[in-house]
C-alpha positions in Angstrom: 2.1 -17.7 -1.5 0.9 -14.2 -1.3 0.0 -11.9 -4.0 2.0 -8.7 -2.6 1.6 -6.9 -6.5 -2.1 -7.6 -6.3 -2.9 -6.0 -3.0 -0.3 -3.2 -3.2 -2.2 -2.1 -6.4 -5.5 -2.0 -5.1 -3.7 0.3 -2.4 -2.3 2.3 -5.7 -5.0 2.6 -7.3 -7.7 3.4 -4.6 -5.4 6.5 -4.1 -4.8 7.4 -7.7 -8.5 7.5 -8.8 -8.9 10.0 -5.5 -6.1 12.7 -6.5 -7.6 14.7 -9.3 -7.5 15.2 -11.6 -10.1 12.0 -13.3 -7.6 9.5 -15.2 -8.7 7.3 -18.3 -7.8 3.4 -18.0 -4.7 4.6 -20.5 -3.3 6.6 -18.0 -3.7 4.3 -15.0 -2.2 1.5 -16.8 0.5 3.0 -17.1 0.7 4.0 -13.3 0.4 0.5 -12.3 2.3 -0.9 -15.1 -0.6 -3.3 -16.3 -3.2 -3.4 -19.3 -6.0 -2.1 -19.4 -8.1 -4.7 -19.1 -6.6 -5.7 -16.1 -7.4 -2.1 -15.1 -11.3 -2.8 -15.4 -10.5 -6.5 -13.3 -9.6 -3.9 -10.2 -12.0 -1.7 -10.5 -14.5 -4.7 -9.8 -12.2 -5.7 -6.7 -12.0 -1.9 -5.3 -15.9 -2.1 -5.7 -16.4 -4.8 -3.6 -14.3 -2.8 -1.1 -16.8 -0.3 -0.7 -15.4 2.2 -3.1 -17.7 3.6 -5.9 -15.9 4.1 -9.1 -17.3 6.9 -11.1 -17.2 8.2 -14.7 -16.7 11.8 -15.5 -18.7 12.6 -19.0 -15.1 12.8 -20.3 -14.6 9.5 -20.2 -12.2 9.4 -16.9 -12.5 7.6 -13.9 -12.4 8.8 -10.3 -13.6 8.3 -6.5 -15.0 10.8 -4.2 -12.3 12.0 -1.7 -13.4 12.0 1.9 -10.7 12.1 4.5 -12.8 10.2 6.9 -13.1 6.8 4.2 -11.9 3.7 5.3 -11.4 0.5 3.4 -13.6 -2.8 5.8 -11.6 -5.3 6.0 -12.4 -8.4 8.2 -10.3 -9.8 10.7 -9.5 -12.4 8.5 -8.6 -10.3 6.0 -6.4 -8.0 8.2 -4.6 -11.1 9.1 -4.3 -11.9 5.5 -2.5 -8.2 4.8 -0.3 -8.7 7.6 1.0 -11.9 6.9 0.9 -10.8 2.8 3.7 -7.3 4.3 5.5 -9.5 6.5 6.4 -11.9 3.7 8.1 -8.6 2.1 10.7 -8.4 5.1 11.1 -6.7 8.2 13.1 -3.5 6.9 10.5 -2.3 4.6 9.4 1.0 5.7 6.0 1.2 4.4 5.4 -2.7 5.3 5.7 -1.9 8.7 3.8 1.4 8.8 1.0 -1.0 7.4 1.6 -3.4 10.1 1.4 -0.7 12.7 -2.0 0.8 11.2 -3.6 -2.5 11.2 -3.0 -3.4 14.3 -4.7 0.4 15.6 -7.7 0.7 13.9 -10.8 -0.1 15.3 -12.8 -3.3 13.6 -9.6 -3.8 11.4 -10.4 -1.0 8.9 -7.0 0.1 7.3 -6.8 3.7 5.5 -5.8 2.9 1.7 -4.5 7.2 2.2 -2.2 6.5 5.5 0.3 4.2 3.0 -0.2 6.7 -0.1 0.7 9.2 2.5 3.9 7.1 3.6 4.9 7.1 0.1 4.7 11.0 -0.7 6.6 11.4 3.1 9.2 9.7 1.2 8.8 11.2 -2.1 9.5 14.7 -0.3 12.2 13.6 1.7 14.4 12.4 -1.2 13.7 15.7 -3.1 15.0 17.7 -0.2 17.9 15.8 0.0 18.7 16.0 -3.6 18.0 20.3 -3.2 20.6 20.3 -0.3 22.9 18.1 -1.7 22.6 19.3 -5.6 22.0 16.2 -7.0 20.0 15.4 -9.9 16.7 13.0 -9.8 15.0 10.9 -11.8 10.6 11.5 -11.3 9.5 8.1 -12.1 6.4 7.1 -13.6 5.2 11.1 -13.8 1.5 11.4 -14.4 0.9 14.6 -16.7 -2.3 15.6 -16.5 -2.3 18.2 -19.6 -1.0 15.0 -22.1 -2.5 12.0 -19.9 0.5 10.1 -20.3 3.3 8.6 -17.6 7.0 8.8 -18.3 10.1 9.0 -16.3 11.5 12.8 -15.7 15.2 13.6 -15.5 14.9 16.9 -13.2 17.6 19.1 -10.7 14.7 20.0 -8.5 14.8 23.3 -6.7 12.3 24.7 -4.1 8.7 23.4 -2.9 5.5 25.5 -3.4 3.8 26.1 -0.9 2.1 23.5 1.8 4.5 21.3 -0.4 2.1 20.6 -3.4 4.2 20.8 -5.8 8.4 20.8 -6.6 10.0 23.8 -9.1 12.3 21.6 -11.0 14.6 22.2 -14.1 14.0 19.6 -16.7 17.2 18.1 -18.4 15.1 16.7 -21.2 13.7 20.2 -22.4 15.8 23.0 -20.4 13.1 24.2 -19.2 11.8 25.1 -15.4 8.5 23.8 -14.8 6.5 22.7 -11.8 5.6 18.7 -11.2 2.4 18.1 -8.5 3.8 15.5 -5.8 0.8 13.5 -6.0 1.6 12.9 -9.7 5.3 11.4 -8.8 4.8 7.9 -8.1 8.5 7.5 -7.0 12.1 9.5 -6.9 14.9 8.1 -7.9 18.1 9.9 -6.3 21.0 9.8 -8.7 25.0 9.9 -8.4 25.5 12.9 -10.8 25.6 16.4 -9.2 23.4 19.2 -10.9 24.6 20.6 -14.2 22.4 23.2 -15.2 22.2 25.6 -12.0 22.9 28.8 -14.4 19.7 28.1 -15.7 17.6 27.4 -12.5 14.6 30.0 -12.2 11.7 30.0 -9.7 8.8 31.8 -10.2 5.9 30.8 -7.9 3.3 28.8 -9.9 -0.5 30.4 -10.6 -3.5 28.5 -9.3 -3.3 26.0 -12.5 0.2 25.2 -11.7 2.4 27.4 -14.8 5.2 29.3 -14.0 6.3 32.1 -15.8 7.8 35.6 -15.4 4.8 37.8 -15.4 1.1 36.4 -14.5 -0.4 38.8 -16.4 -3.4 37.2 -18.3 -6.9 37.3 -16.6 -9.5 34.5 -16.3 -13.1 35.0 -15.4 -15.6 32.4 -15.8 -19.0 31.8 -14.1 -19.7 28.3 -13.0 -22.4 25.7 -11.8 -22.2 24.5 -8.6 -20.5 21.1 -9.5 -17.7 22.4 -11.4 -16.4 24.9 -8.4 -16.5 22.1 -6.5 -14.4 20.3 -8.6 -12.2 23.2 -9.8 -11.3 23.5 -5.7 -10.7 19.8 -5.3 -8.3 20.1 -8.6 -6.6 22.9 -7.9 -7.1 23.8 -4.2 -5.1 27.4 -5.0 -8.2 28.2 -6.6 -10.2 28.2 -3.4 -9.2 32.3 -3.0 -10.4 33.1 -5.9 -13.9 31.9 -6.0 -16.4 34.0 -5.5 -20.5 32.8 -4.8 -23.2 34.7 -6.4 -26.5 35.6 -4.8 -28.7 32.4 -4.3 -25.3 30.1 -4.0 -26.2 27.8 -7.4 -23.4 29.6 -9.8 -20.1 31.2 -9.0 -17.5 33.2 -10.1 -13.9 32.7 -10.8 -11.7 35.5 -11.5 -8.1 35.6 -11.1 -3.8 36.6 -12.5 -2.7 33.4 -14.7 0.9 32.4 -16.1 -0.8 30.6 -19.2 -4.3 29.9 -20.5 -3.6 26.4 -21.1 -4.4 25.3 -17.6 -7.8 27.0 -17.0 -9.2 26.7 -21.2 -8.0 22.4 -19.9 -10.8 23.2 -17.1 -13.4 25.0 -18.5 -13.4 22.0 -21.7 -14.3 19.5 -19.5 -17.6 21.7 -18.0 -18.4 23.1 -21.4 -22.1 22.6 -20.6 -21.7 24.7 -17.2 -19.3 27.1 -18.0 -19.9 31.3 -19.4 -16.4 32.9 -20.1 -16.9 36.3 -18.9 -13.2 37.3 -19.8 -10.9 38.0 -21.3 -11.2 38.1 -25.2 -7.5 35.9 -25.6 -9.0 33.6 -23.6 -12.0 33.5 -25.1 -10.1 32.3 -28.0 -9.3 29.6 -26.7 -12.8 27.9 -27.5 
């Protein structure tokens, strides 16, 4: 008998360590529903798939991105997969976008991202559905980057950002609007019960760390090493515009309009070392 859990979490988690930001074994366990020991077990079988499993000096784990990775796999093992989706049944839609991938690459090498991908196709499709039909959904297993914990989220979502990053969404839980990055839903549960709170629906388009609010007045300027711009457009790829490289290209400056200092002061902690704060005094408060 096939493991079909086993193999679908490497998949999961070959794609989780890759969207930023870094998670700690906490976080991922709960992503994949499993202890964290048996986190650690995967990260030896994703190693001996090629991938490098790194460790940020904050304690969280992460892979490289690169859009041109693929994961080698022998023809034995690609006969292996196929057999291990098959056994799932024919009218599973990701099975059978796996079963068509393998069987077009090149020297058997299957793209871990092409099934993530599958899954946030699907992820945006019920969240449309649920905007046009004004239904409430559940976000299950929602990764939160600012508490590094996973919980379900009872939403009436309204409008995508743009490039469809993110989803404006009332939350039931706290009446309050916030923005949830698709990469951090891991599935979307479309419910029976129509939306409730529409009087209360506001959308205000998110700054570059992903807060809403009715004025972006506060101002942010830091100056950076070369690794942590890197990293800051990687995390937030809004940020891109507002980075700014200073003679010699080794340091760089961001300056830009923010909703909250929250998201940025989250940032700048994790580069302490390779950070200067430039402005403003509130924020510098922050530290």
């Amino acid at each position: 008998m096939f493991n079909q859990n086993r193999i679908y979490r490497v998949f999961q988690l070959i794609n989780f360590l890759r969207t930023a930001p870094a998670k700690t074994p906490r976080s991922l366990a709960g992503l994949l529903e499993i202890s964290e020991r048996s986190v650690y077990r995967y990260f030896d079988l994703i190693s001996q798939l090629g991938f490098e499993v790194k460790k940020s000096e904050a304690g969280r784990f992460y892979i490289e991105a690169n859009e041109d990775e693929r994961i080698p796999f022998t023809a034995q093992e690609v006969d292996y997969i196929a057999k291990m989706v098959s056994s799932v049944g024919k009218n599973s839609t990701i099975g059978q976008s796996v079963l068509h991938k393998v069987g077009h690459y090149t020297e058997h090498q299957v793209a871990a991202r092409n099934i993530y991908d599958a899954n946030l196709g699907k992820i945006i499709e019920q969240l449309s559905i649920a905007i046009q039909e004004k239904k409430q959904v559940m976000l299950v297993k929602y990764f939160s980057a600012r508490s590094e914990t996973v919980t379900d989220r009872l939403v009436e979502p309204m409008q995508f950002t743009d490039n469809y990053e993110a989803i404006s969404a009332f939350e039931v839980s706290t009446e309050q609007n916030k923005y949830f990055n698709i990469e951090r839903i891991s599935e979307v549960r479309l419910l029976d019960s129509d939306m409730f709170f529409v009087d209360q629906h506001e959308f205000f388009k998110p700054d570059v760390f992903g807060f809403q609010g009715k004025v972006m007045d506060k101002e942010v300027e830091f100056e950076m090493s070369l690794r942590a711009s890197l990293l800051l457009k990687e995390e937030y790829p809004m940020a891109r515009a507002y980075i700014k490289a200073l003679p010699g290209g080794k340091r760089f400056i961001f300056k830009a309009k923010v909703q909250a200092y929250e998201g940025p002061a989250r940032f700048v902690r994790g580069f302490i070392d390779e950070i200067s704060i430039i402005g403003d005094i509130n924020f510098k408060a922050f530290f």
